[in-house]
C-alpha positions in Angstrom: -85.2 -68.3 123.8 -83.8 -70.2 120.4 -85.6 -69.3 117.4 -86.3 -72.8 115.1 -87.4 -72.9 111.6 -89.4 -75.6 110.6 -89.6 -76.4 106.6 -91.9 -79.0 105.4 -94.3 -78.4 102.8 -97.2 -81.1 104.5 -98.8 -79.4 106.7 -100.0 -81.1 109.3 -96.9 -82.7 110.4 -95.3 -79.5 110.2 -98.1 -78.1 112.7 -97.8 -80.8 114.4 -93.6 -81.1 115.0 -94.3 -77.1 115.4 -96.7 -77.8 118.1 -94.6 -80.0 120.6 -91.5 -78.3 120.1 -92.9 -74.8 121.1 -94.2 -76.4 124.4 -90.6 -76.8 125.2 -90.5 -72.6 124.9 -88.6 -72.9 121.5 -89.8 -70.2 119.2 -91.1 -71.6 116.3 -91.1 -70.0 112.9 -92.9 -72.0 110.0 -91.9 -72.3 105.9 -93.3 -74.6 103.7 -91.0 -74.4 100.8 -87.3 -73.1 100.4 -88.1 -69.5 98.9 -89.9 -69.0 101.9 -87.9 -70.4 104.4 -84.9 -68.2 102.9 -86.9 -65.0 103.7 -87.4 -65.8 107.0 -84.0 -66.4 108.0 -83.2 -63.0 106.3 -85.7 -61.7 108.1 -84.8 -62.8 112.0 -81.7 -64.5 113.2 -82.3 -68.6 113.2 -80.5 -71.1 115.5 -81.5 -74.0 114.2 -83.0 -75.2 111.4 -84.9 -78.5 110.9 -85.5 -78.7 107.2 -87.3 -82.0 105.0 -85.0 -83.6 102.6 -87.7 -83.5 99.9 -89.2 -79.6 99.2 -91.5 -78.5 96.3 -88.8 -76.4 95.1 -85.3 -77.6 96.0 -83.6 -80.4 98.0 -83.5 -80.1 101.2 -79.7 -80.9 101.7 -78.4 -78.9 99.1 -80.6 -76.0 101.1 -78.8 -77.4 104.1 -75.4 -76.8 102.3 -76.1 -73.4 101.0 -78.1 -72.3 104.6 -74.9 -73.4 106.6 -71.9 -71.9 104.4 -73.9 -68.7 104.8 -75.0 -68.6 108.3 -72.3 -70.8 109.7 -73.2 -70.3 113.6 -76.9 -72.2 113.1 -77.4 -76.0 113.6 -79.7 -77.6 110.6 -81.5 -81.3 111.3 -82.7 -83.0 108.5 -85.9 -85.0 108.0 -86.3 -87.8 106.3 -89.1 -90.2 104.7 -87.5 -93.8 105.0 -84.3 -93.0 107.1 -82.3 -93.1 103.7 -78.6 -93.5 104.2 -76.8 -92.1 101.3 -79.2 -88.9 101.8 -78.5 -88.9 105.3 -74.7 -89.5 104.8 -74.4 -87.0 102.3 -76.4 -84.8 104.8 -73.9 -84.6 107.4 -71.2 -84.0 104.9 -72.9 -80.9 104.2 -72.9 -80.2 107.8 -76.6 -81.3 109.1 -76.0 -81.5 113.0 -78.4 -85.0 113.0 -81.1 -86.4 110.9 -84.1 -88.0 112.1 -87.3 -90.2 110.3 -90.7 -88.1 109.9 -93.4 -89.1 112.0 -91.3 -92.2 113.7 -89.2 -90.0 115.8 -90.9 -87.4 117.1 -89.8 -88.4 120.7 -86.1 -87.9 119.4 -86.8 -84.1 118.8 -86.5 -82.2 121.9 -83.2 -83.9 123.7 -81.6 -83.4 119.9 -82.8 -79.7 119.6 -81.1 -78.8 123.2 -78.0 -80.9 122.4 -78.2 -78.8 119.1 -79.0 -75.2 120.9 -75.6 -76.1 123.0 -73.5 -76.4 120.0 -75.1 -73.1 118.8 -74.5 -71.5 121.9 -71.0 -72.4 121.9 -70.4 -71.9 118.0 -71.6 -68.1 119.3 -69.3 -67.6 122.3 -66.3 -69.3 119.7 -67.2 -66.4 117.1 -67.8 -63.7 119.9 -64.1 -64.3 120.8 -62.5 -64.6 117.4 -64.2 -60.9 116.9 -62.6 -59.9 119.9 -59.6 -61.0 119.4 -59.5 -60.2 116.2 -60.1 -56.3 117.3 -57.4 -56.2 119.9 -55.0 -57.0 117.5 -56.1 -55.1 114.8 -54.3 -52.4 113.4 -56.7 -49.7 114.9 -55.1 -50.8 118.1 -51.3 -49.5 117.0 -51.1 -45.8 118.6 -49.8 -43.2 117.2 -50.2 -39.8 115.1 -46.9 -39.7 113.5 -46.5 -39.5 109.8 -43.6 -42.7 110.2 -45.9 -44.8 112.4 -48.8 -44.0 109.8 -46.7 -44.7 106.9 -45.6 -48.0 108.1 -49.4 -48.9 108.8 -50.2 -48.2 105.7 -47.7 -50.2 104.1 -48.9 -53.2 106.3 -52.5 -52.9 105.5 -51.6 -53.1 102.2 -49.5 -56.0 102.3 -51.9 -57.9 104.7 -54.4 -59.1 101.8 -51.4 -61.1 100.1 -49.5 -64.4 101.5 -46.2 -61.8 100.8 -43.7 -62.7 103.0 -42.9 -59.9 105.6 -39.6 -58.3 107.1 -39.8 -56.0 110.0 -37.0 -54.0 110.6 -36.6 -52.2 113.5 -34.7 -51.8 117.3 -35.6 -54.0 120.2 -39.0 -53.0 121.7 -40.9 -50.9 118.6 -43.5 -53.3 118.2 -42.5 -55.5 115.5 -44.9 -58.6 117.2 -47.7 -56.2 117.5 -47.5 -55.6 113.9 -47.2 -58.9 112.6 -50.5 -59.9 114.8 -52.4 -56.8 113.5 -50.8 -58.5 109.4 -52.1 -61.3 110.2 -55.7 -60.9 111.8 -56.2 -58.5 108.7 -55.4 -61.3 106.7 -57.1 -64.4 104.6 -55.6 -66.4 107.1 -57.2 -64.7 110.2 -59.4 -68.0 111.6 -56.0 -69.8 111.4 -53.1 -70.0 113.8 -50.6 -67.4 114.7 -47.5 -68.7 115.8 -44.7 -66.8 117.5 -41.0 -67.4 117.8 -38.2 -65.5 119.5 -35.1 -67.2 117.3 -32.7 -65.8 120.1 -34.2 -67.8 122.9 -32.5 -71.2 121.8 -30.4 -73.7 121.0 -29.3 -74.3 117.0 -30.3 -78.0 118.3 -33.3 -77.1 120.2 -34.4 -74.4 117.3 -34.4 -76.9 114.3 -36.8 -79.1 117.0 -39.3 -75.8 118.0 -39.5 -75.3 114.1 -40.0 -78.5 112.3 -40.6 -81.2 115.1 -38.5 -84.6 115.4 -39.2 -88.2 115.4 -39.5 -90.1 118.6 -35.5 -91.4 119.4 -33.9 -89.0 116.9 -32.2 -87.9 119.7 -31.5 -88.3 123.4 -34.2 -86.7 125.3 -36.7 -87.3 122.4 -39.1 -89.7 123.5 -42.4 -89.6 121.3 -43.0 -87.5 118.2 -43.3 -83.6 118.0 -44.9 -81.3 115.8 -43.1 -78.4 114.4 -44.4 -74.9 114.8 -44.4 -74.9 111.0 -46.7 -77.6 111.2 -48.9 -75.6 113.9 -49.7 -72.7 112.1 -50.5 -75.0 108.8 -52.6 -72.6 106.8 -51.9 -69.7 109.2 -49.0 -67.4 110.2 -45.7 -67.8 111.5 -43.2 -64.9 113.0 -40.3 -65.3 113.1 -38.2 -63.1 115.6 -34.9 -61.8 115.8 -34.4 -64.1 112.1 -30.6 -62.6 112.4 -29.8 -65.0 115.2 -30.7 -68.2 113.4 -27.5 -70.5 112.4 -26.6 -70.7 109.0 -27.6 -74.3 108.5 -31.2 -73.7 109.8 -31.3 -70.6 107.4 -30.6 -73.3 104.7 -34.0 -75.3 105.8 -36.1 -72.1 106.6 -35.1 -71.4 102.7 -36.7 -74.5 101.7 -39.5 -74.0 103.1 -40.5 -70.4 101.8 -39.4 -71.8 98.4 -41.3 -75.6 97.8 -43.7 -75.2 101.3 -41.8 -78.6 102.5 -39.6 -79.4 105.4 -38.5 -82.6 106.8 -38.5 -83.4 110.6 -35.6 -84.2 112.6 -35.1 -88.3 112.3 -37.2 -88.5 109.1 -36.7 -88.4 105.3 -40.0 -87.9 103.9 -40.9 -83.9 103.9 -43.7 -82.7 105.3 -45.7 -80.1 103.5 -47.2 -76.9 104.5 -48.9 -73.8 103.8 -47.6 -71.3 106.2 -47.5 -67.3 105.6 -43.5 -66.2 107.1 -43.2 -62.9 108.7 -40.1 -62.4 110.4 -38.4 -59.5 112.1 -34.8 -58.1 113.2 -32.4 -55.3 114.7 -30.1 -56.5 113.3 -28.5 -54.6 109.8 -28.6 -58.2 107.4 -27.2 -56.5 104.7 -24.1 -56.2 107.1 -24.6 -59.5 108.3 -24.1 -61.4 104.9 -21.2 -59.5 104.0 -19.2 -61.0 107.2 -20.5 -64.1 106.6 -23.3 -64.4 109.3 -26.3 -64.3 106.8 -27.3 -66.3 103.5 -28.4 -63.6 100.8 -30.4 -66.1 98.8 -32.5 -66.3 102.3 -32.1 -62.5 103.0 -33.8 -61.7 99.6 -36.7 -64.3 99.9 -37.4 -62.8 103.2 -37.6 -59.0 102.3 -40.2 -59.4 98.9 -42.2 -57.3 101.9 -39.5 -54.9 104.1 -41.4 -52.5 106.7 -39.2 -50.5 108.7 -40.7 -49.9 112.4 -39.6 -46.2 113.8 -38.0 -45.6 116.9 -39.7 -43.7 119.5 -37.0 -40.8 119.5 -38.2 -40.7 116.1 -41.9 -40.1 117.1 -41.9 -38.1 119.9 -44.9 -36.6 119.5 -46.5 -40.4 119.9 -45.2 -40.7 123.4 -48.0 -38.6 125.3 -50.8 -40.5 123.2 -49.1 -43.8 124.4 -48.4 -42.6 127.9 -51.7 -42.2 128.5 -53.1 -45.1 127.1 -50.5 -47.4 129.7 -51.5 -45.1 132.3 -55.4 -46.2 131.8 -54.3 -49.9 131.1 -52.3 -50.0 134.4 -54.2 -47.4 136.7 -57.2 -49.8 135.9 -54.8 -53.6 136.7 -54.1 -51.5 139.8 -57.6 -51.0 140.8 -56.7 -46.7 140.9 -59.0 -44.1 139.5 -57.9 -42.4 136.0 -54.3 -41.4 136.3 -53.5 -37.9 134.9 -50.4 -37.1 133.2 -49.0 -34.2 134.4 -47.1 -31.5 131.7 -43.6 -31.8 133.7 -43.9 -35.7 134.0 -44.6 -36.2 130.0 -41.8 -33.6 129.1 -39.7 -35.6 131.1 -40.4 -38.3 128.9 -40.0 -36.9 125.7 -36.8 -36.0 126.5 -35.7 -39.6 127.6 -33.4 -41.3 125.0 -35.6 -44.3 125.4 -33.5 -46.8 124.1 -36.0 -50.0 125.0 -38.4 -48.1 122.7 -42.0 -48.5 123.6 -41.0 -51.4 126.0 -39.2 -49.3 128.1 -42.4 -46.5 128.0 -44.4 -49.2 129.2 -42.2 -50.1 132.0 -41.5 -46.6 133.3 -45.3 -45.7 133.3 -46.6 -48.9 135.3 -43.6 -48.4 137.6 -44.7 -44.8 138.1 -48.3 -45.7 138.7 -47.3 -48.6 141.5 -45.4 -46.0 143.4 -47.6 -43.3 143.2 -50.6 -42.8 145.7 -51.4 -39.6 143.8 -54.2 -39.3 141.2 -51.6 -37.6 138.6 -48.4 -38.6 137.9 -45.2 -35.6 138.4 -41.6 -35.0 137.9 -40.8 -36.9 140.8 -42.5 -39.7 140.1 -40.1 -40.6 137.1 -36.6 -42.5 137.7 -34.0 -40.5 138.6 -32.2 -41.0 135.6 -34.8 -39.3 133.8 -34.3 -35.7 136.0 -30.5 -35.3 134.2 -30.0 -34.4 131.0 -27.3 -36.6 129.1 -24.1 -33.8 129.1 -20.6 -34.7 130.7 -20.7 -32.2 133.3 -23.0 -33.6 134.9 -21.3 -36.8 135.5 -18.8 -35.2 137.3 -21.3 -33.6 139.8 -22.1 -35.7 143.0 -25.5 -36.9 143.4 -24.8 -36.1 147.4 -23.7 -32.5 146.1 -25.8 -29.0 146.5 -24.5 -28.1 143.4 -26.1 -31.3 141.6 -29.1 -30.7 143.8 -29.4 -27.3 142.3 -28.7 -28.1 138.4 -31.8 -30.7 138.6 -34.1 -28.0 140.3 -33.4 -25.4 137.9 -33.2 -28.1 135.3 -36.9 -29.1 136.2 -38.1 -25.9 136.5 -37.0 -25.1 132.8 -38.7 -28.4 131.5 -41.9 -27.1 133.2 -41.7 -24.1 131.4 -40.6 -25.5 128.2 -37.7 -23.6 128.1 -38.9 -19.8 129.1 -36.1 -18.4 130.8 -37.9 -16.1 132.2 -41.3 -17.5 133.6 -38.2 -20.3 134.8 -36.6 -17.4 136.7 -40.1 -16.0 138.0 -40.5 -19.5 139.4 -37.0 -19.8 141.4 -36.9 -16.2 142.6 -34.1 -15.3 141.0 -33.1 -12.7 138.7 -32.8 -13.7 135.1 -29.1 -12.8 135.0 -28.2 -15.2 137.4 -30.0 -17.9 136.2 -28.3 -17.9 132.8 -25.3 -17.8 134.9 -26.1 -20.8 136.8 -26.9 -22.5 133.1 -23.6 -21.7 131.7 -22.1 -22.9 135.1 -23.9 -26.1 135.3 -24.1 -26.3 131.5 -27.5 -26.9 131.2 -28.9 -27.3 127.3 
């Protein structure tokens, strides 16, 4: 049921308007003046509000204005004595949904309060999923314990509240998107756009196009007008990935437009200006770049006002069972499966992986192990095969059709299950502790 304030100060036509609208099931709550009515909507949430331009104590669309900038989801409709036009134009300025004339449309009411209650219902859904969104990509969402991880969280929290342009610095896979979403939904800018773009993916040709937008026939293929993604996230967020691929003449007009907030489109010659918050990312080393010649400095140095440096997971190993376990859930649930446990042998095996995709590569590993499995917990053998060897040359000259090489990766699992206890490892293969240490230096097992 939609709640509806009514503020009029006469009376009976307040009763009255109150009257037939709450035969239609609305709930209606009464105020005869503004102090009043501003009680009651502190008092109980309001959808709409229908609100007489003329009140003892106040005008009715200045209330409108101030009701509406702070409860934005409600809908307000104004009343009005003589259906005046400048009040009624200056109404909907303020943002009145609709206005009608006291006492001579009365039969307007009802179909304007439900065309009202479906804007408010929709304004609610609209905010529901902003909120939402805005808590999956907040930074509550990026796992981990480890003081790097935490340090660089801290630094983007902190550097979140400005319009600082951002570089993230870090190998391919650690996140660098995720925390240039979590920057900017922390942000000022969170109700605007965030745009993404992987600088790697195209052309020079078709990269100037994707960033700034060209003029219909500025070039063969180009047959009406396009908007630049700096022109999408107008007042919002751009990232900028892999910035370290991006040819040196583009750098040159990326420069400009961190420095004057203007660009011009391909086949134009007036700029186009823009308010647009940069943060862009790399794995590549730029200071190494601009010494060969691949980089501009004057770009380089404009970009990192703001440098975060994102960790490697080898460099946070004690991160990789908390975000094991959280793609295990994610992808044990996508696979309609029960909770998946993480076995003690199957995460050791992972924290001894090199992971060189980073948390990309995690993620990979863990849905693949959860497709293949048809067990409730996840086990040494449900890892690649890869992951069962340990990265010294002798193995690579054992056969993987061998005994011998069948033997090293038992005894090498066996001691990743017991975390390196010779002892409890010999226990387990039935073999005396002398010989196992044998078999170690043999196979060279570390």
């Amino acid at each position: 049921m939609s709640a509806i304030l009514l503020i009029d100060d006469e009376e009976k036509l307040r009763t009255l308007m109150a009257r037939i609208i709450s035969l239609e099931g609305f709930d209606v709550i009464q105020a005869n003046d503004a102090k009043t009515a501003r009680k009651k909507m502190a008092q109980q949430e309001i959808d709409i509000v229908i609100c007489d331009i003329k009140l003892p104590d106040t005008n009715g669309i200045e209330l409108s204005k101030e009701l509406k900038e702070k409860y934005p989801a409600i809908e307000i409709i104004l009343l009005t004595a003589y259906g005046n036009i400048p009040d009624s134009v200056q109404a909907i300025k303020n943002g009145a949904f609709d206005y009608i004339t006291k006492g001579d449309d009365n039969n307007k009411i009802i179909p304007l309060l439900y065309k009202a209650v479906e804007k408010v219902n929709l304004t609610k859904r609209l905010f529901q999923l902003e909120r939402q969104v805005g808590k999956k990509y907040s930074f509550e969402n990026i796992i981990g314990k480890s003081k790097s991880i935490l340090q660089a969280i801290d630094l983007a929290k902190k550097v979140a509240q400005t319009d600082t342009t951002v570089l993230l610095l870090g190998e391919t896979g650690t996140g660098k998107e995720v925390f240039a979403q979590a920057i900017h939904f922390a942000s000022k800018r969170n109700t605007k756009s965030f745009v993404a773009l992987n600088c790697s993916a195209f052309s020079k040709e078709l990269l100037e196009s994707e960033l700034f937008g060209h003029k219909a026939g500025s070039f063969t293929g180009a047959s009406k007008d396009k908007k630049g993604l700096f022109e999408e996230a107008d007042n919002g967020t751009i990232f900028l990935d892999e910035i370290g691929e991006m040819a040196s003449d583009l750098q040159a007009k990326l420069l400009r437009v961190l420095e004057s907030g203007e660009f011009i489109k391909i086949g134009e010659t007036t700029p186009t200006k823009v308010s647009v918050r940069v943060i862009a990312a790399t794995n590549r080393d730029l200071e190494k770049e601009i010494e060969q010649g691949n980089f501009r400095s004057d770009l380089y140095y404009r970009l990192s006002a703001f440098t975060i440096s994102l960790p490697a997971l080898r460099e946070r190993k004690q991160d990789i069972p908390l975000l094991a376990n959280n793609f295990a859930q994610i992808f044990a649930t996508k696979s309609n499966k029960r909770s998946i446990k993480l076995s003690k042998e199957y995460l050791l095996a992972l924290e001894n992986h090199a992971w060189k995709g980073n948390i990309r590569e995690l993620k990979n590993v863990i849905e693949r192990s959860i497709l293949l499995s048809d067990n409730e917990e996840l086990t040494i053998d449900n890892v690649p095969f890869e992951f069962q060897y340990t990265n010294t040359a002798s193995q690579k000259s054992l056969s993987a059709f061998s005994l011998n090489s069948a033997e090293k990766l038992h005894i090498q699992k066996v001691l990743n299950y017991t975390q390196g206890n010779k002892a409890e490892a010999a226990r387990l293969l039935e073999i005396g502790i002398a010989t196992l240490y044998r078999k170690i230096e043999e196979y060279k097992i570390q």
